[in-house]
C-alpha positions in Angstrom: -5.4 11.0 24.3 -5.2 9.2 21.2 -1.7 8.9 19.5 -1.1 8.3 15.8 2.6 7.4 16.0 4.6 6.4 12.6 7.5 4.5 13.1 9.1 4.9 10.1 10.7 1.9 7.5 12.2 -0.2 10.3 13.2 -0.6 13.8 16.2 1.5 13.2 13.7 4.8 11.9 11.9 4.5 15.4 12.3 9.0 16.5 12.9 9.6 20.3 9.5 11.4 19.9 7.3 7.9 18.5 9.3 6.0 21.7 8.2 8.4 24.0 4.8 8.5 22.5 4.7 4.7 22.6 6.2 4.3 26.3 3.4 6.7 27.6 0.4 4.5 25.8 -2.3 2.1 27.7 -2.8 0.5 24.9 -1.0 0.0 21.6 -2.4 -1.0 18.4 -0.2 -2.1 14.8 -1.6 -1.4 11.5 -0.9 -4.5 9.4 -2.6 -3.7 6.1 -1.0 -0.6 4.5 2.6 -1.2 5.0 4.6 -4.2 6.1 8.0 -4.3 7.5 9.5 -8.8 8.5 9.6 -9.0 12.4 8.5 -5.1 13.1 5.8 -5.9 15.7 7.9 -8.0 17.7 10.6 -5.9 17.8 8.3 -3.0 18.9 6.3 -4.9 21.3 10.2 -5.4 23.1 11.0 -1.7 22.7 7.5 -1.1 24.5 7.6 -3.9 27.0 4.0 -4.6 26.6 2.2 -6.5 24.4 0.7 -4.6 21.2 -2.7 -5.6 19.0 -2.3 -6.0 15.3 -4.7 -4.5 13.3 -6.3 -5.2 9.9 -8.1 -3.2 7.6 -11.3 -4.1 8.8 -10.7 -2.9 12.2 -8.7 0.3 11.5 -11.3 1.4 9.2 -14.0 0.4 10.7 -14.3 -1.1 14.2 -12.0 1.5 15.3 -13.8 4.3 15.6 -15.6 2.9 19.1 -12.1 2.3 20.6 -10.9 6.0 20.0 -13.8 6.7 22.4 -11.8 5.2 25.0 -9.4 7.3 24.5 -11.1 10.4 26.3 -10.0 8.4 29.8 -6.7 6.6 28.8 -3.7 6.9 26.0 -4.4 4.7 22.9 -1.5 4.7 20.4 -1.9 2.9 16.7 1.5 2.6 15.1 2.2 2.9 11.6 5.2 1.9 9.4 6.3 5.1 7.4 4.5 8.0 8.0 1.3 7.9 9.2 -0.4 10.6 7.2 0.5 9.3 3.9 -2.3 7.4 3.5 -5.6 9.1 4.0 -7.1 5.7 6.2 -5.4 7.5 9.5 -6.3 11.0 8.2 -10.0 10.2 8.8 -9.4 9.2 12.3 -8.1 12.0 12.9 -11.8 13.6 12.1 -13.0 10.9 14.2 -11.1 12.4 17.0 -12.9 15.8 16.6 -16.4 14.3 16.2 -15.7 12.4 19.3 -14.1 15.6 21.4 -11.2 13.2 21.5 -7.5 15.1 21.8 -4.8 13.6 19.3 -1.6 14.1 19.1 0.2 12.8 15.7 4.1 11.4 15.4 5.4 11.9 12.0 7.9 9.9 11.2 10.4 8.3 7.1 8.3 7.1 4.6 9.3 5.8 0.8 8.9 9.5 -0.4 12.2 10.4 1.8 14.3 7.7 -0.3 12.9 9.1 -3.8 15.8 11.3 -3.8 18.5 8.4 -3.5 17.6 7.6 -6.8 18.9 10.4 -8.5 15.8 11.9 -9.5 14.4 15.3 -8.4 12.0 15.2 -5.7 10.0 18.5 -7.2 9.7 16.5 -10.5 7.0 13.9 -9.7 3.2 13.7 -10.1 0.2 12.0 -8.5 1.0 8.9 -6.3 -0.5 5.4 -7.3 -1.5 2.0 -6.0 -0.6 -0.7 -8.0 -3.8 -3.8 -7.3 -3.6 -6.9 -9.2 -7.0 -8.2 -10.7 -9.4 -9.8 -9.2 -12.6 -11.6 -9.9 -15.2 -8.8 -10.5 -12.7 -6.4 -9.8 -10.0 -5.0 -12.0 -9.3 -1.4 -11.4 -7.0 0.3 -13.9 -6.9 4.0 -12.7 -4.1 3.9 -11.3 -2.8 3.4 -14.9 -4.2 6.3 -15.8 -3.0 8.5 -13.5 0.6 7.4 -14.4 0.0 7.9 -18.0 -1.3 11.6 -16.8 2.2 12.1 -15.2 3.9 10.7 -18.2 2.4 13.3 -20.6 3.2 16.0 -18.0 6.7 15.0 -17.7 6.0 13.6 -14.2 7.4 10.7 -12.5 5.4 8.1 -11.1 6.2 6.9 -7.2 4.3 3.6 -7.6 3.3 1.9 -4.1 2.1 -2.0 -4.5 -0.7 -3.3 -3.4 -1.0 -5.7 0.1 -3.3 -9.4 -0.2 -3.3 -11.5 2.1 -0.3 -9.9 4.6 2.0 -9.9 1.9 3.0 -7.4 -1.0 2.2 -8.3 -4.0 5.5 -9.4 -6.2 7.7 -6.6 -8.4 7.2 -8.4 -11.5 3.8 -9.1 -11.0 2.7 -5.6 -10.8 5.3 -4.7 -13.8 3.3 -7.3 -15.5 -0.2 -6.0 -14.9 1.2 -2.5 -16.4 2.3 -3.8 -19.3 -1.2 -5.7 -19.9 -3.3 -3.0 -19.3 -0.8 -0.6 -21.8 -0.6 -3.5 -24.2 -4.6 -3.2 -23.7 -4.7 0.5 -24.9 -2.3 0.2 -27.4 0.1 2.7 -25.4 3.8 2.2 -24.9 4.7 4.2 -22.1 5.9 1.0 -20.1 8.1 0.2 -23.0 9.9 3.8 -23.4 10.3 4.4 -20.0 13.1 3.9 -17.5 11.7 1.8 -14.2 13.7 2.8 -10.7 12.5 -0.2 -7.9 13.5 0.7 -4.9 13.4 -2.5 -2.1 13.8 -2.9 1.1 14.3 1.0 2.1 15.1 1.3 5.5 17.1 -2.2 6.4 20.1 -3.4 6.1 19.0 -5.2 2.4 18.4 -1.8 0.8 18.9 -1.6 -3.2 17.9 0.4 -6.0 17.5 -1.3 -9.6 17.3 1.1 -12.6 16.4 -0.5 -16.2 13.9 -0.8 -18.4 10.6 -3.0 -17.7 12.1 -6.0 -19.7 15.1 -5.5 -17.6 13.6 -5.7 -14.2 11.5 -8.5 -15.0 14.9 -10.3 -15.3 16.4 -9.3 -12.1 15.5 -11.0 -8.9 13.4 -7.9 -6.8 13.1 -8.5 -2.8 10.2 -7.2 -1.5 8.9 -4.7 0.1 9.4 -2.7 -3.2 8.2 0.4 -4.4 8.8 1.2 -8.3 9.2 4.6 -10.2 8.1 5.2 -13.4 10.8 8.0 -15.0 9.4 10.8 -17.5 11.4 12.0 -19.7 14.4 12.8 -17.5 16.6 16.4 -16.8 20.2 16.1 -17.5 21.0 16.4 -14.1 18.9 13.4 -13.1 20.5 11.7 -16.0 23.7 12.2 -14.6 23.5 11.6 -11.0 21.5 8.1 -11.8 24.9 6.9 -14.1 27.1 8.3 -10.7 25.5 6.3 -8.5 24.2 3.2 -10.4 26.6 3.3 -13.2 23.1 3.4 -15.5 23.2 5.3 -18.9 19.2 6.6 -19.0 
């Protein structure tokens, strides 16, 4: 049996249903590249009692496919911070599982989206999901800019998830930063009109929410991990429940 077991923001998020699921593994596995969470796989590893493999991209995408062949004789679990299924890299090996004749059994578990109604804004009110990537040499992807500026015209909001190099996420500012060049690029000012909601640390005990404007943030000292919303044009109600809570006129 293969298990595909999210464990949520932090150690505290762990369900009784992703222990048990964990408890009854062989073999554990940790997904390092699409989420990251200070100290998580240690503190799993002693909830466990046995030692668990961090993965990277390479080898969940990849090189895992042989080991979920294994897992027709003994239980392999790959844990997941968040929920597992929000990113479409575990997704596929779920269709590896039925290509192989392997049985699965998934774990859902909190992920950023269950904090974007902290913020005051209305859950049914946002649009596509993006992935914020800094540039790179021969590689400089903008879509995700233009999948924000979609939701902006439709009076969406943008959840904006930031990119991971090298184990670390990249920096608040530095992903406000690339917006605003690739907007100052096009000539567009949706960066400048809007209202930016970063929420950090979600899940621990260092949990805060920022509202302001992109000048505004790029003031303020942002802990990571962060995610960052990018506001439409707002209903009163959200207007009013984001100057109750963060004492922010928007």
């Amino acid at each position: 049996m293969f298990y595909l077991i999210s464990a949520g923001l932090g150690p505290k998020q762990i369900t009784v249903e992703a222990f048990d699921a964990i408890k009854s593994c062989e073999e554990l596995y940790f997904d390092t590249y699409t989420s990251l969470c200070e100290g998580m796989l240690e503190k799993l590893e002693k909830l466990a009692g046995k030692k668990i493999v961090p993965l990277g991209r390479i080898e969940v995408e990849g090189l895992f496919f042989e080991k979920l062949k294994t897992a027709k004789e003994k239980n392999i679990g790959l844990i997941v911070l968040g929920n597992a299924l929000f990113a479409t890299t575990h997704i596929q090996l779920l269709i590896d599982c039925k290509e192989l004749g392997v049985d699965y059994k998934v774990v859902q578990g909190i992920s950023i989206q269950n904090y974007v109604g902290l913020t005051g804004l209305s859950s049914y009110r946002f649009g596509e999901t993006v992935s914020i990537v800094l540039p790179e040499e021969k590689y400089a992807p903008t879509s995700f800019y233009e999948k924000l500026a979609r939701n902006y015209k439709n009076k969406l909001h943008t959840l904006c998830l930031l990119d991971i190099k090298d184990g670390k996420q990249i920096d608040a500012h530095a992903a406000i930063e690339r917006l605003l060049e690739i907007e100052k690029k096009r000539k567009s000012k949706i960066m400048k009109q809007a209202h930016l909601i970063a929420i950090c640390c979600a899940g621990n005990d260092r949990e805060q929410i920022s509202v302001g404007k992109a000048s505004e943030l790029l003031e303020q000292k942002i802990p990571t991990p962060t995610a960052i919303i990018v506001c439409a044009e707002m209903s009163d109600n959200e207007r009013k429940a984001i100057k109750a809570l963060y004492g922010k006129e928007v």
